[in-house]
C-alpha positions as a printed NumPy array, in Angstrom:
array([[ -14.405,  102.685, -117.833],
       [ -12.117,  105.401, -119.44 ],
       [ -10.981,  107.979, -116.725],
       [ -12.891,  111.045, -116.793],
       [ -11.073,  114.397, -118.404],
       [ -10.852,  117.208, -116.706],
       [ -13.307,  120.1  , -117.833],
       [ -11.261,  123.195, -119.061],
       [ -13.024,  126.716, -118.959],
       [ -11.29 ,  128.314, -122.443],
       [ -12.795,  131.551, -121.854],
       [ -16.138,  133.723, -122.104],
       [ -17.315,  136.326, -123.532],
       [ -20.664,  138.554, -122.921],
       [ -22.766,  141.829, -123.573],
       [ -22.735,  144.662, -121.344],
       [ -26.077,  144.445, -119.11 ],
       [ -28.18 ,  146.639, -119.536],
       [ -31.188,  147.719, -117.378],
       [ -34.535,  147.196, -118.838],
       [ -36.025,  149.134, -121.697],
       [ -32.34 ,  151.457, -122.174],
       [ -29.785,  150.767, -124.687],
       [ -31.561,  146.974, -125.473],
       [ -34.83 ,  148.392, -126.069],
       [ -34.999,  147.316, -129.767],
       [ -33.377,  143.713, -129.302],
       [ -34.36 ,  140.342, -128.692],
       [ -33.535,  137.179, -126.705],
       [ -32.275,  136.181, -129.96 ],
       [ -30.292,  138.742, -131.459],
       [ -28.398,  138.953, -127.377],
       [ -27.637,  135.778, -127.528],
       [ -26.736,  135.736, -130.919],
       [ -24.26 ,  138.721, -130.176],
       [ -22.688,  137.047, -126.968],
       [ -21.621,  133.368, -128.376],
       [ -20.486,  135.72 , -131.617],
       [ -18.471,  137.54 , -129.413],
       [ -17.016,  134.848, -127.862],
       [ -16.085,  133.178, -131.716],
       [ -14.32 ,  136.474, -132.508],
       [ -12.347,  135.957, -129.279],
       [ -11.149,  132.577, -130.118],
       [ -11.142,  132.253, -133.695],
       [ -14.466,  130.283, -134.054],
       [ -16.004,  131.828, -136.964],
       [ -17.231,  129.076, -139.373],
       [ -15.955,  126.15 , -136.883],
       [ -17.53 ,  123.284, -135.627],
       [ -18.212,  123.423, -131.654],
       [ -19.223,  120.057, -130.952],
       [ -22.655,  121.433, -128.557],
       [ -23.701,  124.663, -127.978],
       [ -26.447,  124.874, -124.981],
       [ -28.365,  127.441, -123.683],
       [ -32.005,  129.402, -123.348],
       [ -33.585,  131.967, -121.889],
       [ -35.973,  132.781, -118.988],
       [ -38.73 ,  135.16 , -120.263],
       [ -39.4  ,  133.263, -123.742],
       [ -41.432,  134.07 , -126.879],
       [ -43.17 ,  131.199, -128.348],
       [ -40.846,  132.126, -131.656],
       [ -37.689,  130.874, -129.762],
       [ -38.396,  127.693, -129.375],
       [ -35.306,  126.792, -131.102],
       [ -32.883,  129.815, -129.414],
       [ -29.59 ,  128.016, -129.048],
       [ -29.756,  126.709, -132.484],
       [ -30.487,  129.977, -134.203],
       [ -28.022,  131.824, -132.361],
       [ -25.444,  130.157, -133.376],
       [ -26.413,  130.526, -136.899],
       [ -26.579,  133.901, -136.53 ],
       [ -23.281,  133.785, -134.586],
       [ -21.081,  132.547, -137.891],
       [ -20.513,  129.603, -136.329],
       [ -20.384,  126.138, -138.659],
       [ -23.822,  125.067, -139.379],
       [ -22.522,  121.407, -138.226],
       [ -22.771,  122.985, -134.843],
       [ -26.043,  121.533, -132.837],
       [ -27.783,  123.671, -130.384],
       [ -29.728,  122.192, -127.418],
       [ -32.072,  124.948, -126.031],
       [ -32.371,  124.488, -122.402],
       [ -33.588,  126.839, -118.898],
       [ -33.979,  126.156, -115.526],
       [ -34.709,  130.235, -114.272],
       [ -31.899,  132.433, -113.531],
       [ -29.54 ,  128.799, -113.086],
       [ -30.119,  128.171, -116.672],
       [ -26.483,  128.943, -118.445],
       [ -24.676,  127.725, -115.506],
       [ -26.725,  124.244, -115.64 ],
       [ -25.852,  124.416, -119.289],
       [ -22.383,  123.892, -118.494],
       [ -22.361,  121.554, -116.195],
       [ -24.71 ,  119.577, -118.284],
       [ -21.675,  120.34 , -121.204],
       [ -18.836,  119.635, -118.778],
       [ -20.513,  115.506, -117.639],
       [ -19.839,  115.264, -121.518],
       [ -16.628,  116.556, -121.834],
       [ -15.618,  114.46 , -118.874],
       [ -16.922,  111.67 , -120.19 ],
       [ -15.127,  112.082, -123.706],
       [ -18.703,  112.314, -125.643],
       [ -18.004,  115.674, -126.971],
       [ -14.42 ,  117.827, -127.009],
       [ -15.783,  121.331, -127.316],
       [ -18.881,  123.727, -125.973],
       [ -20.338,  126.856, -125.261],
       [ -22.842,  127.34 , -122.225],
       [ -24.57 ,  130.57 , -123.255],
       [ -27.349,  132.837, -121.802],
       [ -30.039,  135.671, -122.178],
       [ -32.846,  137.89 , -121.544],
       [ -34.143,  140.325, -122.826],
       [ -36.942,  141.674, -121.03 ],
       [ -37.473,  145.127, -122.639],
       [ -38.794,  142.431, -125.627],
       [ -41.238,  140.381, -123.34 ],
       [ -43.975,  138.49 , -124.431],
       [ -47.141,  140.447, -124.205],
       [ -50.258,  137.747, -124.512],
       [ -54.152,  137.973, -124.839],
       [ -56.835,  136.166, -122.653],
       [ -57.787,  132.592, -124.237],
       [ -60.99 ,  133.951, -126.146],
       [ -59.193,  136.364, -127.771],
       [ -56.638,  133.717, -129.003],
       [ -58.707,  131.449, -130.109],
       [ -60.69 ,  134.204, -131.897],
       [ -57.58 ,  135.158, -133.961],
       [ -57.303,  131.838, -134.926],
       [ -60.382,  130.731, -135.982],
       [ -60.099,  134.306, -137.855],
       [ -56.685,  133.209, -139.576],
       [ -58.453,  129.845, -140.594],
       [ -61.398,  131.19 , -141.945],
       [ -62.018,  131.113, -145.944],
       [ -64.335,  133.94 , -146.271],
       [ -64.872,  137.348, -145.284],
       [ -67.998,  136.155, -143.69 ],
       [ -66.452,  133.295, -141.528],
       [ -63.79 ,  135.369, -140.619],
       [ -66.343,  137.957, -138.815],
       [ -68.386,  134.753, -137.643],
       [ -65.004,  134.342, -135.339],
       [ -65.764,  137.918, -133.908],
       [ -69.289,  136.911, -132.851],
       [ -70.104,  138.205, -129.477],
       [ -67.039,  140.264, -128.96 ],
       [ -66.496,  142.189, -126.156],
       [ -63.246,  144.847, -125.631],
       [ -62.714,  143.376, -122.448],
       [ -61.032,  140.165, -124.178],
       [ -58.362,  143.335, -125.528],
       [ -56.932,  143.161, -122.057],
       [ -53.501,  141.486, -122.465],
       [ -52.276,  139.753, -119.63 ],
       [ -48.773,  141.365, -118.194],
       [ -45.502,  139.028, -118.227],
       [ -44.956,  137.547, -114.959],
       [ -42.383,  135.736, -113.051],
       [ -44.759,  134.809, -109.843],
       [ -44.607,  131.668, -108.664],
       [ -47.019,  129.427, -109.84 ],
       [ -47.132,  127.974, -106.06 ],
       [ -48.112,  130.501, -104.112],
       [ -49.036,  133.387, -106.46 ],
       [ -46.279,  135.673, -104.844],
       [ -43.005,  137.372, -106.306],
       [ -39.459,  136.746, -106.331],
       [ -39.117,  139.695, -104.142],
       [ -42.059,  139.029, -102.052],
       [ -40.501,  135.258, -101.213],
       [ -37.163,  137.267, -100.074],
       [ -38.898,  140.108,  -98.34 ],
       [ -40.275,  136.842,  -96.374],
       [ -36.888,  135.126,  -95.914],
       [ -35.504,  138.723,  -94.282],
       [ -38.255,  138.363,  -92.055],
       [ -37.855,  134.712,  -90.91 ],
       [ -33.576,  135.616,  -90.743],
       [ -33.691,  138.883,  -89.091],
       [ -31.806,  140.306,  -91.753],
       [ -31.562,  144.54 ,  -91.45 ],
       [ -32.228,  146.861,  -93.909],
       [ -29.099,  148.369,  -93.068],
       [ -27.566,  145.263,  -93.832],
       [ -28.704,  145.005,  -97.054],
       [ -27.87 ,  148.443,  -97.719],
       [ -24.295,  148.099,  -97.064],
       [ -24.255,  144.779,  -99.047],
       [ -25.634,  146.479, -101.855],
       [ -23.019,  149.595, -101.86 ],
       [ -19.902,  146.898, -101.594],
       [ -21.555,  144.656, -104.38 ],
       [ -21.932,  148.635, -106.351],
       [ -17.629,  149.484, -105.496],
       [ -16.51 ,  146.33 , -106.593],
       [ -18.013,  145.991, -109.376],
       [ -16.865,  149.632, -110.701],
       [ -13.008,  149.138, -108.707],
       [ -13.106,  145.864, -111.166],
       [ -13.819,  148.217, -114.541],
       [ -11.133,  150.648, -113.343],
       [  -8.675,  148.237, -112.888],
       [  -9.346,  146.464, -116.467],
       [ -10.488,  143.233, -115.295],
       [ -12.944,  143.255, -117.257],
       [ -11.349,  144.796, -120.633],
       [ -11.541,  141.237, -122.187],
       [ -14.539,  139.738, -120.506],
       [ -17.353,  142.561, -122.09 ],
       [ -17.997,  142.964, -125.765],
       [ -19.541,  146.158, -126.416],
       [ -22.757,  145.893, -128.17 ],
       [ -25.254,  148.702, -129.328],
       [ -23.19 ,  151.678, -128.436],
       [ -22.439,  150.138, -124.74 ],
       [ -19.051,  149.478, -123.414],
       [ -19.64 ,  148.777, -119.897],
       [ -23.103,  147.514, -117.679],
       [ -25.042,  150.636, -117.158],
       [ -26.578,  149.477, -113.752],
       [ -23.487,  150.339, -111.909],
       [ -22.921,  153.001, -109.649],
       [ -19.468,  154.106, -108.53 ],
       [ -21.043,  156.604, -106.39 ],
       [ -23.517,  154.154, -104.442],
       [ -23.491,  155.557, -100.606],
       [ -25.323,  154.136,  -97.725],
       [ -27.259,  157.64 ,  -97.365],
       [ -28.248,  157.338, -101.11 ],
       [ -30.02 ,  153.633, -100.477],
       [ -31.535,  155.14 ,  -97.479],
       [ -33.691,  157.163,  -99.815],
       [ -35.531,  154.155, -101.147],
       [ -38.625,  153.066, -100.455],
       [ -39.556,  149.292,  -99.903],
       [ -40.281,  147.814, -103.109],
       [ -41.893,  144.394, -101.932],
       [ -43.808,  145.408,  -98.593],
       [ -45.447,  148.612,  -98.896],
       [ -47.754,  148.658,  -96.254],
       [ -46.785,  146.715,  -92.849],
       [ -43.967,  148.852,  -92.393],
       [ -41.567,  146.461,  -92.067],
       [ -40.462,  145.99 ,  -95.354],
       [ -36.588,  145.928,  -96.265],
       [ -36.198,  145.025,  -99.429],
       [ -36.064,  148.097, -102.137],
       [ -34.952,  148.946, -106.018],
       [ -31.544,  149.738, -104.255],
       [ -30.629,  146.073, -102.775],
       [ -32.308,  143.597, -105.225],
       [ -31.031,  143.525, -109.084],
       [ -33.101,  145.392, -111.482],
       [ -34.914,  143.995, -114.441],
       [ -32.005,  143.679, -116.695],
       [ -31.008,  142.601, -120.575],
       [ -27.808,  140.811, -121.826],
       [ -26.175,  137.922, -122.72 ],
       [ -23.257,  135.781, -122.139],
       [ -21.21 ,  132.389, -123.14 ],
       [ -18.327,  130.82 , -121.888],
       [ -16.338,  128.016, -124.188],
       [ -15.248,  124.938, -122.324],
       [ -13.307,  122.031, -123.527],
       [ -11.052,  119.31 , -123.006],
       [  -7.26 ,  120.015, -122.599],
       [  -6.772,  117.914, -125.642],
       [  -9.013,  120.241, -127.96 ],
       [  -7.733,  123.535, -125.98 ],
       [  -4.024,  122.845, -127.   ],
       [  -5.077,  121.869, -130.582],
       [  -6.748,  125.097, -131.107],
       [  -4.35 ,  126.788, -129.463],
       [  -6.107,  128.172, -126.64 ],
       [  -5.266,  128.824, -122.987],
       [  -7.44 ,  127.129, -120.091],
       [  -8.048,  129.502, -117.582],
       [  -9.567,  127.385, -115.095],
       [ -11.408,  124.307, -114.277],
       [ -14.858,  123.237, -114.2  ],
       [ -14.435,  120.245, -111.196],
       [ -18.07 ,  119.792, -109.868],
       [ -21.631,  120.568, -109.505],
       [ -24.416,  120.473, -107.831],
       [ -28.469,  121.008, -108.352],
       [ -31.039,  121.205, -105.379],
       [ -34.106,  122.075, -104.715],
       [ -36.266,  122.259, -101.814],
       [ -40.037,  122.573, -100.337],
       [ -40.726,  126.229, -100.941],
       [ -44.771,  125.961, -101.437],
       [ -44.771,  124.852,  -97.57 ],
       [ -42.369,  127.786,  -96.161],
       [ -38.867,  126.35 ,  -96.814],
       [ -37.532,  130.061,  -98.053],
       [ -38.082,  130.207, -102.196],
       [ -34.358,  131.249, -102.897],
       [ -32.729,  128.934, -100.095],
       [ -32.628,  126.04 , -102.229],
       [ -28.451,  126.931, -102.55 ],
       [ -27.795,  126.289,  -99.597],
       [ -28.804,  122.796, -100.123],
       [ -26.613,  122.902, -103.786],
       [ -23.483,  123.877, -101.984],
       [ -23.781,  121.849,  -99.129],
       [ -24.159,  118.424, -100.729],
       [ -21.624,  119.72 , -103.353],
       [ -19.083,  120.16 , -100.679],
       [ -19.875,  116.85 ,  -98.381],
       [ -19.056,  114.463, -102.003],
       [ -15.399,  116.75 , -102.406],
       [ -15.31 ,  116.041,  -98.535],
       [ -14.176,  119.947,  -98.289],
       [ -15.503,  122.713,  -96.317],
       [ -15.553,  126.32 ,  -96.098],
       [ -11.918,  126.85 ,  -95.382],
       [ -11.041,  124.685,  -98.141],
       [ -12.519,  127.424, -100.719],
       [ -10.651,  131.116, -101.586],
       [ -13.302,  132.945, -103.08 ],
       [ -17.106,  132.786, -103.045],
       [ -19.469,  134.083, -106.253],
       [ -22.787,  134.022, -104.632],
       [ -25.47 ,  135.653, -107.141],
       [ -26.807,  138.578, -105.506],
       [ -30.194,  138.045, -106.777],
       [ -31.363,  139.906, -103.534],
       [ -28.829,  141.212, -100.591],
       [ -31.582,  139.433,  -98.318],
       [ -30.783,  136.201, -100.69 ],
       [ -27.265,  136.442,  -99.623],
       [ -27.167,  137.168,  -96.267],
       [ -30.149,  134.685,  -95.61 ],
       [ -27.999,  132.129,  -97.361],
       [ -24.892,  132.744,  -94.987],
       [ -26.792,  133.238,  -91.897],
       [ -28.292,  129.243,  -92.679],
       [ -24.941,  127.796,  -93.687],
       [ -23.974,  129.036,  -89.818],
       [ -27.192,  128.214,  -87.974],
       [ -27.089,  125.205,  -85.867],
       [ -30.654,  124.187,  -86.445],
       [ -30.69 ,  124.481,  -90.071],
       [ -27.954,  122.453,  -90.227],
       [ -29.312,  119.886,  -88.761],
       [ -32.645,  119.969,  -89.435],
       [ -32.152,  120.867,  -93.391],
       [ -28.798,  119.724,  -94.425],
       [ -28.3  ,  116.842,  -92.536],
       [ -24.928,  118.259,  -91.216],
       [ -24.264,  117.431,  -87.082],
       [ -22.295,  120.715,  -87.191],
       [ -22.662,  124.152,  -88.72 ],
       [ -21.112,  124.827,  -91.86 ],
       [ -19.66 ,  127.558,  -90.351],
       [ -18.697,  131.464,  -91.822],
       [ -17.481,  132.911,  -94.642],
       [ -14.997,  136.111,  -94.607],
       [ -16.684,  138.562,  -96.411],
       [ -13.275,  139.574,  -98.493],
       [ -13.478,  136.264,  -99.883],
       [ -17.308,  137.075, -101.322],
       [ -17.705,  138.417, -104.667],
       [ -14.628,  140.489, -104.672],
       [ -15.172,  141.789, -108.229],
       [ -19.306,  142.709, -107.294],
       [ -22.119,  140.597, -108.812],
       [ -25.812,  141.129, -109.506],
       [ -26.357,  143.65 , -107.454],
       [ -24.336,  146.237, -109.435],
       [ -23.529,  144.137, -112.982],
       [ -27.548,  143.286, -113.203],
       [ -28.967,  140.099, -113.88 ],
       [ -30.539,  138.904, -117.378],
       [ -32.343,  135.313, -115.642],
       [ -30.231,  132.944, -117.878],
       [ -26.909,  134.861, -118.819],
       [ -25.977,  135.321, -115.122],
       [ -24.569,  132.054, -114.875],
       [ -22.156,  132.193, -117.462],
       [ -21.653,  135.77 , -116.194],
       [ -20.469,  134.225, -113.049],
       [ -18.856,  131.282, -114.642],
       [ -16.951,  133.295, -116.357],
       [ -15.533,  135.779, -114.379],
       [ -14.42 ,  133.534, -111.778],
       [ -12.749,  131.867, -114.735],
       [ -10.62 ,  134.901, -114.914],
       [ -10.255,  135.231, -111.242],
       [  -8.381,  132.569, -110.978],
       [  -6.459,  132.266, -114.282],
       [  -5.036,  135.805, -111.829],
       [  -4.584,  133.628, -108.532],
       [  -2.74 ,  130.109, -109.003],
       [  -3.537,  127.536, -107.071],
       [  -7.163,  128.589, -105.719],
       [ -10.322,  127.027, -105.954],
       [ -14.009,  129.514, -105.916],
       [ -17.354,  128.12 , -105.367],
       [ -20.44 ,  129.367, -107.65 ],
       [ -24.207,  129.481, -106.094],
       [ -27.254,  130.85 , -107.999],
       [ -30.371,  130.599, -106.588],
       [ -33.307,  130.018, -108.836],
       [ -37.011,  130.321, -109.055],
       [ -39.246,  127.43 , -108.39 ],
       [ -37.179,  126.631, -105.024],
       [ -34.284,  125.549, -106.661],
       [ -30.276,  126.317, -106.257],
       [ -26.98 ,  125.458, -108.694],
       [ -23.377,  125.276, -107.618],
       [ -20.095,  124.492, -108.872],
       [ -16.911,  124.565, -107.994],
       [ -14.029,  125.936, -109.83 ],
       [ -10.218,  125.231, -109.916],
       [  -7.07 ,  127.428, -110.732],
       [  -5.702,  125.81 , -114.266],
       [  -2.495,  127.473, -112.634],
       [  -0.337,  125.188, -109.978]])
């Protein structure tokens, strides 16, 4: 067997998020997505190229997308040679994209690919009850005026009622934020804590901006230059204004709009490659995609929805045979502060450790400088499928900055599921 390659991260490129129903309002999944992997072409001098795959989806999906990663691309300018493999696995979905990319590289079955991203839910699908469906059709298939009111017969206005998008889980009928107002509970995890959290995630982010880290990273799009969820002004008084979002009524409810990610649109891509192809086309490598990691675990039964990462990481890090000291900076999706601090407060329990990851000893800490230095969700935002690549790429970056260092990558997911990866400094 051939030795594997290594798995070069070129570079990424992606929209400014944007929170719901604001400067997206009039776009799609589509024409995000579109935007993000054209974004990235104009970067690297793509336009009209072949890219060997370009993979990809989104979360909240019309039924008229079917085909997303393949039309974007189109739309992108990129060579119509270029397939498109439409993929999604929740809010993991870009960053399982390119790992599913990176086996091939490694393997030498492709040279080149994009891992690409979005949501748009300010465009989400709005659908009717059955009977009303079924109605329109037998309308649309009708031949005569007559048959086409026959398919009316018995209508009531009721059957207008459309039924609301929803992420709930199909499991237990309960929300994202409902299954990490839960976790707080079962972790002890403050408000307070979440708060503060929340306001560091909020500083870094806008510190990052300030300092230009991310003046090649963004692409402006639709009159936006920069994600318009951040707030350089976020205070600890401020998110003590909030009310819980999750757990109205028991009074004990800690989660609120402040400390979990709002309902965000965007997009983003990152190009990856072998070192071969890179130095043909004249292209840096930034960093190195080395290894990853999918996981899931028994949420319907009271496992903890969103603690499927810690799972991802750990069996991620016991094939490397490293540990936590062995890793310089941590990009943990903020999908909820609660997520994150649930997440660390596991990886450090005894119990858990034993009982869950099958380790005889805790995993241990993790210095909190060393966690999302540059902010995440919390203040960027968090389109479901682009925040992969979001992450992916950024810590791409991160260490193109810092030679020598390696960063570990965990998204949680819905459905009880968790992705990780672990990136290396191209730099010795």
């Amino acid at each position: 067997m051939a030795e594997l390659r290594r798995v070069a991260i070129v570079g990424s490129a992606r929209l400014p998020f944007a929170r719901a129903n604001t400067a997206y309002s009039d776009e799609t999944n589509l024409s995000l997505m579109a935007a993000a992997i054209g974004g990235l072409a104009d970067k690297y001098g793509l336009k009209g190229e072949k890219i060997d795959e370009v993979m990809g989806g989104a979360v909240i999906n019309h039924s008229r997308d079917f085909n997303i990663a393949r039309e974007a691309l189109l739309d992108a300018g990129l060579s119509p040679r270029t397939p498109g493999t439409t993929m999604q696995i929740a809010c993991g979905s870009s960053l399982q994209a390119a790992l599913n990319l990176g086996a091939k590289i490694a393997v030498g079955e492709i040279d080149s690919a994009i891992a690409v991203g979005a949501d748009s839910i300010s465009d989400s699908p709005i659908v009717f009850g059955n009977k009303f469906q079924h109605r329109l059709l037998d309308m649309n298939k009708a031949k005569t005026t007559g048959d086409k009111l026959k398919a009316f017969k018995g209508f009531s206005f009721g059957e207008l009622a459309p039924v609301a998008p929803s992420v709930n889980e199909p499991r237990t009928g309960l929300s994202m934020g409902q299954h990490a107002e839960l976790m707080a509970k079962e972790w002890g995890i403050t408000r307070q804590a979440q708060d503060e959290l929340a306001v560091k995630s909020h500083r870094n982010a806008a510190r990052a901006y300030d300092e230009g880290f991310h003046d090649d990273l963004v692409v402006p799009h639709a009159g936006l230059v920069r994600d318009n969820n951040i707030r350089p002004d976020a205070s600890l008084d401020k998110m003590a204004t909030l009310k819980p979002a999750f757990d109205r009524d028991s009074g004990r409810g800690t989660l609120t709009a402040g400390n979990s990610t709002p309902l965000t649109d965007g997009a983003a891509a990152v190009l990856l490659a072998s070192e071969e192809w890179a130095r043909a086309h004249g292209l840096p490598v930034l960093a190195y995609l080395t290894m990853g990691r999918v996981a899931g675990n028994d949420f319907a039964h009271g496992e903890g929805l969103l603690m499927a990462p810690t799972l991802a990481v750990s069996e991620m890090l016991q094939r490397l045979d490293l540990g936590f000291e062995d890793i310089d900076y941590f990009e943990l999706h903020e999908a909820f502060a609660a997520q994150v601090l649930s997440t660390l407060k596991a990886w450090n329990d005894a119990d858990y450790n034993r009982t869950k990851l099958g380790r005889e000893t805790p995993m241990g800490t993790i210095d909190p400088d060393r966690i999302n230095v540059h902010g995440s969700s919390l203040a960027y935002g968090h389109p479901f499928a682009a925040t992969g690549a979001r992450i992916l790429g950024l810590t791409a970056k991160l260490l193109a900055e810092e030679p020598g260092k390696r960063a570990l990558i965990s998204v949680c997911t819905a459905g009880g599921m968790g992705v990780a990866a672990l990136v290396e400094s191209a730099a010795a």
